[in-house]
C-alpha positions in Angstrom: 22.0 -15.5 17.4 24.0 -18.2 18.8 26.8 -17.6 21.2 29.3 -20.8 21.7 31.4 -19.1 24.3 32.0 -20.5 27.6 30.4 -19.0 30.6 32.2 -15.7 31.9 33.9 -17.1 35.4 33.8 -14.0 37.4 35.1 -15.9 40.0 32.4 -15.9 42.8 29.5 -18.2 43.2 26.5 -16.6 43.5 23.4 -18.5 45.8 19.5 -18.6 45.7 17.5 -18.9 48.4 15.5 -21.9 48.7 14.0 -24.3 51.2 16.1 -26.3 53.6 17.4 -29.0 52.5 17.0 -30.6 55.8 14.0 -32.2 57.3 11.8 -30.5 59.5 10.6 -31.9 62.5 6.6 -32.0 62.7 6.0 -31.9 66.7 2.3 -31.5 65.9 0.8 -34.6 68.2 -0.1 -37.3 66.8 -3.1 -39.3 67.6 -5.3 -42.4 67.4 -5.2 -44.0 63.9 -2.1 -42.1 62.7 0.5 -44.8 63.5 2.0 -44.3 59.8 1.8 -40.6 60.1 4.1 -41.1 63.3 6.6 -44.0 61.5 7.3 -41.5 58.7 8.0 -38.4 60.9 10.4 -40.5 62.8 12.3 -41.6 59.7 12.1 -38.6 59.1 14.2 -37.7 62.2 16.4 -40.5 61.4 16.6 -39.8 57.9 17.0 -35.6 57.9 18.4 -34.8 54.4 15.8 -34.6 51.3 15.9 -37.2 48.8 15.6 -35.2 45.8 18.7 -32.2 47.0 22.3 -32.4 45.2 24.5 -33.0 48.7 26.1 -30.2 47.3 23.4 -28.1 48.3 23.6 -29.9 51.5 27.2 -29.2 52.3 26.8 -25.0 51.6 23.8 -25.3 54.0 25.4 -26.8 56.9 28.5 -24.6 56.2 26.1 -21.7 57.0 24.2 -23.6 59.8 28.2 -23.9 61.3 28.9 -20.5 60.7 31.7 -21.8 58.3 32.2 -18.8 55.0 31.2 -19.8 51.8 34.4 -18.3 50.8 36.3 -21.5 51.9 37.1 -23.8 48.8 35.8 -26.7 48.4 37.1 -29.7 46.8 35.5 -33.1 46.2 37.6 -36.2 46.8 37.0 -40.1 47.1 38.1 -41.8 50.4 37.5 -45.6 50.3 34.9 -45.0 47.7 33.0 -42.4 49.2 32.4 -39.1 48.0 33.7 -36.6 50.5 33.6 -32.7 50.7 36.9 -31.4 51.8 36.7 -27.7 52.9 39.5 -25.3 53.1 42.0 -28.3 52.3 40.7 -30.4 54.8 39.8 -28.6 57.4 36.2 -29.9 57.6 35.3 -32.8 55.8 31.4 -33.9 54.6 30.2 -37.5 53.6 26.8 -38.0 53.0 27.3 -41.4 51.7 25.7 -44.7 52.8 27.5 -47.5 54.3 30.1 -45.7 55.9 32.1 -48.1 58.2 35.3 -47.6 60.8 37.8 -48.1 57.7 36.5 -45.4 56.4 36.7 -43.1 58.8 40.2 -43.7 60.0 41.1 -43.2 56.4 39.4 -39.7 56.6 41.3 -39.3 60.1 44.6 -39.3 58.2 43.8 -36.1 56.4 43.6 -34.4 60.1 40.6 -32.8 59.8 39.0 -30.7 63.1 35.7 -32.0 62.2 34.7 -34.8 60.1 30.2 -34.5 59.2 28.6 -37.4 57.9 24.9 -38.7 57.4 23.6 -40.3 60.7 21.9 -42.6 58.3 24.9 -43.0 56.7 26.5 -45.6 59.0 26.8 -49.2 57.6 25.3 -49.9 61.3 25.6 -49.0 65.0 29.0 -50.7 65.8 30.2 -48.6 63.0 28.4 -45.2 64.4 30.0 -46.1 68.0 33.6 -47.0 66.5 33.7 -43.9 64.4 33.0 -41.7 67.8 35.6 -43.9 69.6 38.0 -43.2 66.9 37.9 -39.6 66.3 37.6 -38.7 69.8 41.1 -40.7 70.3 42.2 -38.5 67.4 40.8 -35.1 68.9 38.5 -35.0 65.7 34.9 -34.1 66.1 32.2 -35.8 64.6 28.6 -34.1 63.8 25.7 -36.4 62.8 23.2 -34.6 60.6 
């Protein structure tokens, strides 16, 4: 029997627990004739989110890792053509974009957020990774690096 109704919004999301979406760090030692083995566990320090995991996904996990309730809404927005998570109308905001520069984040400045989380990886480069802390800290934002 086929049922064409829409799904029944009870209004609550409900969560299944999975693996981190985060990259562990392997601090096993690494010896003689493993030089790859070492270059990929220190991208993967560089590089700490999953490939394959919706940044969705991402965003719920480091709400919890911030002790942030899931509660909060959360509404997707584009800033400079960037996808950003805006939580509890822009209290926090998430980008886990690549090539984020120091336009972009005084453009996410003007939304006054207390803390503004992006991709460490993220960064179009360095200057832009040291202008962004200059900037927010001028604003009294904070800036995490995940």
């Amino acid at each position: 029997m086929g049922d064409d109704r829409p799904p029944l919004d009870i209004g609550f999301k409900v969560f299944k627990l999975d693996s981190s979406n985060l990259k562990e760090w392997d601090g096993i030692p690494v010896g003689a004739g493993y030089g790859q083995q070492y270059l990929d566990s220190m991208r993967d320090v560089i590089d700490g989110i999953k490939d394959d995991r919706p940044p969705l996904d991402v965003v719920y996990e480091l709400m919890l890792k911030l002790g942030i309730q899931l509660t909060y809404e959360i509404e997707i927005k584009e800033i400079k053509g960037k996808t950003v998570y805006s939580v509890d109308g822009d209290l926090l905001l998430f980008c886990l974009d690549r090539n984020i520069t120091a336009e972009f984040i005084e453009a996410a400045a003007e939304l006054a957020p207390n803390k503004i989380i992006v991709a460490e990886m993220g960064f179009a480069d360095d200057t832009a990774m040291a202008n962004a802390h200059y900037i927010l800290k001028d604003l009294g934002i904070e800036i995490k690096l995940v």
